[in-house]
ROKOLDO-902711 format. One record per residue (C-alpha): x, z, y. Coordinates in steps of 0.001 Angstrom, whole numbers, plus 500000, padded with zeros to 6 digits. Example, Ala and Ser with C-alpha at 12.3 -4.5 7.8 and 13.67 -1.06 7.14 Angstrom:
512300507800495500
513670507140498940
end
This chain:
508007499751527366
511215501098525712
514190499933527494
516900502346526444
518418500834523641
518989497116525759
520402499192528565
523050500794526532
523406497407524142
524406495508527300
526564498179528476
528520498883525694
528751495132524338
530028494013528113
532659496570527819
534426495622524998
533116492113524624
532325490793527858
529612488315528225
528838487268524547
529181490917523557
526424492105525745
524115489405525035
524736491082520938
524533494265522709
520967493358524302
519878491994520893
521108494918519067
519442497303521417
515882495481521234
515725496382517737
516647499690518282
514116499934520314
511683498645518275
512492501203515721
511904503758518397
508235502372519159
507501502910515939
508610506307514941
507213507432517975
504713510105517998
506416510709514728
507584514418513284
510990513609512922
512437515549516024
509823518416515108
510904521300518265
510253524287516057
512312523231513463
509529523962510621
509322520456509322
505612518390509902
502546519783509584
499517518326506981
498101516673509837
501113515048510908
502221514056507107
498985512315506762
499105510395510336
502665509376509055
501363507779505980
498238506407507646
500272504318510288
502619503290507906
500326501801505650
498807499660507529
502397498546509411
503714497273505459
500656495562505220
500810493762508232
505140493151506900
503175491780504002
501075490153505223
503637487851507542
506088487750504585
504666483989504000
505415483068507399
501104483186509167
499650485398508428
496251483838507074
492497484309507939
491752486384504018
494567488840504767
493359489923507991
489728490027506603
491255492146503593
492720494455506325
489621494441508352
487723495728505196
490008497914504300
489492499685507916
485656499016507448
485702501232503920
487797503811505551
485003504134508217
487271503968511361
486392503666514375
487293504022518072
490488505197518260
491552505462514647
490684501559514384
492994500955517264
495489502921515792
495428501325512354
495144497328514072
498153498324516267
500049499241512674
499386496228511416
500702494424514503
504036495926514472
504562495550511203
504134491832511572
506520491366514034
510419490274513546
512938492846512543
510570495336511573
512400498022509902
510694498133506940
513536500518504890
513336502975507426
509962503279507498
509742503493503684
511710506221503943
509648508283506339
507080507628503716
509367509162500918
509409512084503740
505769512238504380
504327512882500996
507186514894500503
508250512917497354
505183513133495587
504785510219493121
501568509857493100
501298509904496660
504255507323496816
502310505382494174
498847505034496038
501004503581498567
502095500734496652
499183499966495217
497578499438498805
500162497063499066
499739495265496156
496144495044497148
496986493335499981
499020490819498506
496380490144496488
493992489317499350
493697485871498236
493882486558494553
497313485230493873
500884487292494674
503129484667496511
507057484798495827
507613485774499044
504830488807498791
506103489587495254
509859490312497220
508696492072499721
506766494551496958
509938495048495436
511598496252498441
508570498278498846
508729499690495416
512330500413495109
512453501939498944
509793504364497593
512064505164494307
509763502376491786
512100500686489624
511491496761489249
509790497043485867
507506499832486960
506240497518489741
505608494919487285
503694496729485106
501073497815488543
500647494267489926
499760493140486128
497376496307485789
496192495149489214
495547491363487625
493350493234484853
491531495200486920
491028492393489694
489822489797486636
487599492911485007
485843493403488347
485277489698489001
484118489333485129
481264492011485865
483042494645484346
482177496497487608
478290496153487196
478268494267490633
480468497256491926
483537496484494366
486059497566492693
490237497158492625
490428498120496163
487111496117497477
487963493186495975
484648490776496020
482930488820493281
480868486491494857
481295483071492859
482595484159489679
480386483822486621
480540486705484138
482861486783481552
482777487029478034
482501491026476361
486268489622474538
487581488482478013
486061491928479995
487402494229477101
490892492773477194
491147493316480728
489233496920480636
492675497574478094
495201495912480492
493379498127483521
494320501498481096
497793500082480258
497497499635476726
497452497133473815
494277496097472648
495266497247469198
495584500983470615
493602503779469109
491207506472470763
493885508885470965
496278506589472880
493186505208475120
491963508435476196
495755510010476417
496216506430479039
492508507250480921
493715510682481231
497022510291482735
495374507063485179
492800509532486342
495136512639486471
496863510731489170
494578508934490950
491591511883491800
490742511641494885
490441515156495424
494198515871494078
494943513213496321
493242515107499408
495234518327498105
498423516655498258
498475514732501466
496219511507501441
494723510830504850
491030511725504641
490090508515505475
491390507035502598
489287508779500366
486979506247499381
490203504019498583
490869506186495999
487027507173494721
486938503098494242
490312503406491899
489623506232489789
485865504258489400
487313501155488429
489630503180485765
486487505138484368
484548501932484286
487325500675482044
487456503392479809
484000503498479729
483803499720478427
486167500862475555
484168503642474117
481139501800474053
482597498619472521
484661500597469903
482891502900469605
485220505587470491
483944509165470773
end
């Protein structure tokens, strides 16, 4: 239990403010120590002065995930039963186990709890992939897939995001346009446009009848980022790019925890499936 921060709080905030000030003093100091918990085990105060190694880049981004999930998560005030069932699956497709499961769980605790200091963290993120963008990208997006847990972003999520997005250097409209590429590929996989698949991040599709070729090809466009009225040359320029930044094994190269890997192999699916409906409905070569 980290103690340090109170004890100095107290101290300080009694000296110059007597009673009142050390009770601000105590408060202060709990959430500097709360910061502490978290960025501990952390490569910021590396000893050999030789900045983190790739394991230690990838444990940074690992825990962090799952703590601005769990921030998400408790943005609404409870956290409810389908975002800890998202989170579970999420840990269930990543394969973890033992320890790793503990580790990830424990995240997603901390980052539920009050003053959690979600800018700082972001930042260690910016630090971690070492500014990457599609690194810093894949991050958001397993955020907005867990807003999405119950198939709608609340206003309360969609603020949180945008902290998210502009702590991780995302302007407002470039979040936008993910969550609405999210809402095409989330209504494409529940239309069937997956074959049965999971797809968008493990998102199910029990219940949902299958959807019109019109309604599946609309949102196979929306999941590439382009008008319906776009030709071959602007599809496959769009599938391209999508998959340039999203393959898995690039991913790996750069810094993605290995057990995230079959995150990303369900993304870069769910783009080829879309791209895939295109050609064969327009018959693009």
């Amino acid at each position: 239990m980290r103690i340090f921060g109170k004890i100095l709080g107290i101290f300080f905030g009694f000296l110059f403010g007597g009673v009142f000030g050390a009770i601000l003093g105590m408060l202060l100091g709990h959430q500097f120590d709360k910061a502490r918990r978290f960025n501990q085990g952390g490569f910021a105060n590396n000893p050999f002065g030789s900045g983190p190694s790739q394991a230690e880049r990838q444990a940074e981004f690992f825990k962090s995930a799952f703590a601005v999930m769990g921030h998400l998560a408790k943005s609404k005030g409870q956290v409810t039963q389908s975002e800890i069932q998202l989170a579970s699956a999420m840990m269930d497709r990543m394969n973890l186990h033992g320890e790793q499961r503990k580790a990830a769980q424990e995240a997603f605790r901390e980052g539920k709890e009050s003053g959690f200091p979600l800018e700082s963290v972001l930042e260690r993120v910016r630090v971690s992939t070492g500014g990457r963008h599609d690194l810093m990208q894949f991050f958001l997006e397993l955020q907005i897939s867990a807003a999405f847990a119950d198939g709608n972003v609340h206003p309360s999520e969609r603020e949180v995001l945008h902290r998210v997005a502009s702590g991780l250097g995302f302007t407002s409209g470039q979040l936008e346009r993910r969550i609405r590429m999210f809402e095409a590929a989330f209504r494409f996989q529940q239309s069937g446009g997956f074959g049965g698949q999971q797809g968008g991040f493990g998102q199910g599709n029990s219940g949902w009848q299958q959807a019109s070729e019109k309604d599946q090809l609309s949102a196979a466009y929306d999941v590439l980022g382009v008008s319906e009225d776009a030709n071959s040359q602007e599809v496959k320029r769009a599938y391209r790019k999508l998959m340039n930044e999203h393959h898995p094994d690039k991913l790996m190269a750069k810094g993605l925890p290995p057990e995230m890997m079959n995150v990303a192999k369900e993304k870069s699916q769910e783009i080829q499936n879309a791209y895939d409906m295109i050609k064969k409905v327009k018959g693009f070569k």
